[in-house]
FIROZA-130120 format. One line per field, with one value per residue: residue number from 1; residue in three letters; x, y, z of N, C-alpha, C in turn. Coordinates in Angstrom, 1 decimal. Atoms other than C-alpha are relative to their C-alpha. Layout:
N
lofi: [NUM / ...]
marvo: [ALA / ...]
n_x: [X / ...]
n_y: [Y / ...]
n_z: [Z / ...]
ca_x: [X / ...]
ca_y: [Y / ...]
ca_z: [Z / ...]
c_x: [X / ...]
c_y: [Y / ...]
c_z: [Z / ...]
//
This chain:
79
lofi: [1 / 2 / 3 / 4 / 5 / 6 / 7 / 8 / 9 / 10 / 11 / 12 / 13 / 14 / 15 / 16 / 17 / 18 / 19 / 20 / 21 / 22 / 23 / 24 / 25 / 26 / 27 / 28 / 29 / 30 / 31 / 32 / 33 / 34 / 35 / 36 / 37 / 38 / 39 / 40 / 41 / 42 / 43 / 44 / 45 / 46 / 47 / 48 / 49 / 50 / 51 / 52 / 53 / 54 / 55 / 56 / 57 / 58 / 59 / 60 / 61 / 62 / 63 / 64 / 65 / 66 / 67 / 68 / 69 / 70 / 71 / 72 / 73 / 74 / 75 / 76 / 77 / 78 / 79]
marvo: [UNK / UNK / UNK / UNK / UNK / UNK / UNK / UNK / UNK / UNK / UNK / UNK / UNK / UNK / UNK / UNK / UNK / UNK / UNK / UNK / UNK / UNK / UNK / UNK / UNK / UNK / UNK / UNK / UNK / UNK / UNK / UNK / UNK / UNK / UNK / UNK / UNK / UNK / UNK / UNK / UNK / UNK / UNK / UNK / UNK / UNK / UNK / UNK / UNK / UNK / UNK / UNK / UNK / UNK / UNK / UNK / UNK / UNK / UNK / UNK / UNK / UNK / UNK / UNK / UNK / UNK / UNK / UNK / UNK / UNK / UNK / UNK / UNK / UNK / UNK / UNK / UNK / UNK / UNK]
n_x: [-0.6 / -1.3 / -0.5 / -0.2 / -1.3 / -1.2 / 0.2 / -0.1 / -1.5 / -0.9 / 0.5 / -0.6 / -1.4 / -0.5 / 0.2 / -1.0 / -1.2 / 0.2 / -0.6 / -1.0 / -1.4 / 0.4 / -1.6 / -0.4 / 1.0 / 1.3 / 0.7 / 0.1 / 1.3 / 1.3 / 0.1 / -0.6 / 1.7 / 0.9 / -0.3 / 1.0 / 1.4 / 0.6 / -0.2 / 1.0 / 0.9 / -1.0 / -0.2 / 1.9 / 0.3 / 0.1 / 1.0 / -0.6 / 0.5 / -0.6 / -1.8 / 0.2 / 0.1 / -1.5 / -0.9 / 0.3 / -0.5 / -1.1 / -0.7 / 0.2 / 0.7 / -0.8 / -1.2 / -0.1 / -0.3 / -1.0 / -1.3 / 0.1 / 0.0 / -2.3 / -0.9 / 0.2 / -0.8 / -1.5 / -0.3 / 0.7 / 1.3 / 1.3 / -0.8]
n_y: [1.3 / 0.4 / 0.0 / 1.9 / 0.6 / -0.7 / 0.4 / 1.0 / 0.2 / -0.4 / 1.0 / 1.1 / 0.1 / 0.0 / 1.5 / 0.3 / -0.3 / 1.3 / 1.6 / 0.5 / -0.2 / 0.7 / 1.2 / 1.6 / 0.7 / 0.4 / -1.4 / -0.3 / 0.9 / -0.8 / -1.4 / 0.1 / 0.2 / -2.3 / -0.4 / 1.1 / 0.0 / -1.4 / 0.2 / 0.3 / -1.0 / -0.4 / 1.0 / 0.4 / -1.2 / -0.8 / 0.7 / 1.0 / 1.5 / 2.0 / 0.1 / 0.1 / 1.0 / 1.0 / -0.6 / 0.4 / 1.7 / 0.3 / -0.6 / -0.5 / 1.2 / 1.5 / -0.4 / -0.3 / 1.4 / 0.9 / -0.3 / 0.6 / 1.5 / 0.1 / -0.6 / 1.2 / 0.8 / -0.1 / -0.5 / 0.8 / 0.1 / 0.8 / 0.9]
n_z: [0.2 / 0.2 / -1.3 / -0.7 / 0.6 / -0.5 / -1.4 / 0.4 / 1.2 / -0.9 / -0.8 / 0.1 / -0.2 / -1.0 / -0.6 / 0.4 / -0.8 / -1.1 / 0.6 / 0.5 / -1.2 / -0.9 / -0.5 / -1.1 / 0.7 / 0.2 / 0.5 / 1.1 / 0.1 / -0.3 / 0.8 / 1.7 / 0.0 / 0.1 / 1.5 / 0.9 / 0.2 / 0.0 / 1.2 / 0.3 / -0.1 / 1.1 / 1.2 / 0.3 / 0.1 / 1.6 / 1.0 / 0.3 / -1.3 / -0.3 / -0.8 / -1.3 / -0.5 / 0.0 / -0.7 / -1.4 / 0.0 / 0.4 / -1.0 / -1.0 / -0.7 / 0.3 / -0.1 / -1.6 / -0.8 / 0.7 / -0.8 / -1.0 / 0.2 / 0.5 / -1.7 / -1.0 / 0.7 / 0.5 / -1.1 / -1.1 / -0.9 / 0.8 / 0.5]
ca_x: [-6.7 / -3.6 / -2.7 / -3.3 / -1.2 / 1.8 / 1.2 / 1.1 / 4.5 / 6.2 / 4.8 / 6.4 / 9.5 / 9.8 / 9.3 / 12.0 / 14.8 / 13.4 / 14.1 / 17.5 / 18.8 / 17.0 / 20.3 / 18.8 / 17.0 / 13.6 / 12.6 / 13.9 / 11.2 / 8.3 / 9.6 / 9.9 / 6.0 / 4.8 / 6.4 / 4.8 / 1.6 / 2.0 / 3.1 / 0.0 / -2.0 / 0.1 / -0.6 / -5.0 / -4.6 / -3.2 / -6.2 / -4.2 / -6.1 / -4.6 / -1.2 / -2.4 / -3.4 / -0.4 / 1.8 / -0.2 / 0.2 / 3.9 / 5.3 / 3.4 / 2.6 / 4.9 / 8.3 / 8.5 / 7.7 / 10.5 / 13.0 / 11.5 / 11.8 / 15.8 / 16.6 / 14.9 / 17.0 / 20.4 / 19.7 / 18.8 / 15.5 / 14.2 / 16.4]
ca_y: [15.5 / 16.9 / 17.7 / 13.7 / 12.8 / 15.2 / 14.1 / 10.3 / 10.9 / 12.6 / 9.9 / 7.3 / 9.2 / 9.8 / 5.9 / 5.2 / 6.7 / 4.9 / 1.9 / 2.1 / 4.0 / 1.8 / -0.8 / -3.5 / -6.2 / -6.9 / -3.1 / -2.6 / -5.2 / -3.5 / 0.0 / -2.2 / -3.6 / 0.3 / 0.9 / -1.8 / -0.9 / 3.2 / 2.1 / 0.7 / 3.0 / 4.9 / 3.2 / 2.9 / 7.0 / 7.7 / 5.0 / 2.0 / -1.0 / -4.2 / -2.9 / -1.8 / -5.1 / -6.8 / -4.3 / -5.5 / -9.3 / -8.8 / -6.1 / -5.6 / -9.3 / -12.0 / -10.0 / -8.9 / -12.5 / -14.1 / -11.8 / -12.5 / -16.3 / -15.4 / -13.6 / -16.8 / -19.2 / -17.3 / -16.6 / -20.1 / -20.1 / -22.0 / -25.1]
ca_z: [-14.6 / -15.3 / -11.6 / -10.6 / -13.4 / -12.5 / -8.9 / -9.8 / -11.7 / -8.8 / -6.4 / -8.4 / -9.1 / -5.5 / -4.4 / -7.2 / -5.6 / -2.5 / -3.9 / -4.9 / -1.7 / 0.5 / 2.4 / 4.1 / 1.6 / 3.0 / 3.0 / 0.3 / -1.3 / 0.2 / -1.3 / -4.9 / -4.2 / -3.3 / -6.6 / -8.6 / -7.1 / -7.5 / -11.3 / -11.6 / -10.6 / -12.7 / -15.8 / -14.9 / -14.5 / -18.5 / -19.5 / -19.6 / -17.4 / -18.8 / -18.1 / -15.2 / -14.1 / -15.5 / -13.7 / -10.3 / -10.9 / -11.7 / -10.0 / -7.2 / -6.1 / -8.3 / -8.3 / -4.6 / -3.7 / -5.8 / -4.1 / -0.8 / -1.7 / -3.2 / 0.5 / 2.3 / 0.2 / 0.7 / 4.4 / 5.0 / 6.3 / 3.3 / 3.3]
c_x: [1.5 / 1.0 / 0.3 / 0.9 / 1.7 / -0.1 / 0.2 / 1.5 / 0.7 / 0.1 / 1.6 / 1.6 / 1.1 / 0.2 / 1.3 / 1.6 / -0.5 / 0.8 / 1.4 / 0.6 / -0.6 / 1.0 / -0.6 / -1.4 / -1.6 / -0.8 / 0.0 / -1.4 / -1.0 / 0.3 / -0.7 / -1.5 / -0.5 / 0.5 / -0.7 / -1.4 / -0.3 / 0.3 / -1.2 / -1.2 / 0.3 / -0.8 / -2.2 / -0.1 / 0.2 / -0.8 / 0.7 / -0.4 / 0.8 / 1.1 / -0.1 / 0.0 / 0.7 / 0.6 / -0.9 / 0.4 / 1.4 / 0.8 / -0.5 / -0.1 / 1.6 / 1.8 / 0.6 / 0.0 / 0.9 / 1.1 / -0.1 / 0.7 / 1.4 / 0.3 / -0.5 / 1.1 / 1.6 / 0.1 / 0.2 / -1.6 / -0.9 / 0.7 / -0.8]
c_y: [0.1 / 0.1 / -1.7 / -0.2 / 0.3 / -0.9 / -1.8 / 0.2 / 0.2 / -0.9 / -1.2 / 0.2 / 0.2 / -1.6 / -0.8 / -0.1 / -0.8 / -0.8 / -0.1 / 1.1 / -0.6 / -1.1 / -0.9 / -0.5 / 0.1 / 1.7 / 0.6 / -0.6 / 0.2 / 1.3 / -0.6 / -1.0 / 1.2 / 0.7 / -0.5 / 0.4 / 2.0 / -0.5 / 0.1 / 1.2 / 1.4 / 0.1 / 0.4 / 2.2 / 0.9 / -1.4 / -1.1 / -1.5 / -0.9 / 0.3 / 0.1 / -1.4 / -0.9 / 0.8 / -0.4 / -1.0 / 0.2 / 0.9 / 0.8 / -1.6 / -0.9 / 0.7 / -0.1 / -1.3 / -1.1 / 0.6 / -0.1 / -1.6 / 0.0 / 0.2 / -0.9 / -1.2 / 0.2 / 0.4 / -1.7 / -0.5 / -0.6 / -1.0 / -1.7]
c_z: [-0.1 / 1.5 / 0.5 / -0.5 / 0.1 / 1.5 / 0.1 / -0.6 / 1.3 / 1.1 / -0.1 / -0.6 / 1.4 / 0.4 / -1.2 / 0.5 / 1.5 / 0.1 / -0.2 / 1.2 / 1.2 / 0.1 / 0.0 / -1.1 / 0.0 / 0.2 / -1.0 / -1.3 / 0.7 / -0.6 / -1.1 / -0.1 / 0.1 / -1.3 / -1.0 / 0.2 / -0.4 / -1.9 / -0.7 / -0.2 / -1.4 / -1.6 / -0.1 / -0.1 / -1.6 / -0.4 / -0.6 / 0.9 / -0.5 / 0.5 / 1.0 / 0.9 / -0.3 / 1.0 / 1.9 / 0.6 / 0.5 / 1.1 / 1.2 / 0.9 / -0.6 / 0.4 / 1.4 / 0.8 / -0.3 / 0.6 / 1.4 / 0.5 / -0.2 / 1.7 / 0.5 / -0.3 / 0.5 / 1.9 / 0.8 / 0.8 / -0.8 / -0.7 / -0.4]
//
């Protein structure tokens, strides 16, 4: 168990750094959903489901589509 969890950690500290050296907006927001959802998983692997399942809702689903919806807003495309 302790291998997954090491493995699970390095996952989600690799997809971190992703996230913050990834340039162009809308891939960046797909890294910062594959984040939210490795979090999760994350989270169900040290015996934690609700957070888990908050952390699915929130930062794999609600967040990613609010900064989708900001970048459509500021490009125009959702006047």
């Amino acid at each position: 168990m302790i291998a997954v969890q090491v493995a699970i950690l390095v996952l989600v500290a690799a997809t971190a750094v992703a996230v913050v050296l990834t340039r162009e907006p809308l891939a960046q927001t797909i890294a910062l959903s594959f984040y939210g959802l490795l979090l999760a998983i994350l989270f169900f692997v040290f015996q934690a489901p609700d957070v888990s399942l908050s952390e699915i809702a929130v930062g794999s689903v609600a967040l990613p589509l609010m900064v989708l919806l900001a970048l459509a807003k500021i490009r125009g495309g959702a006047e």
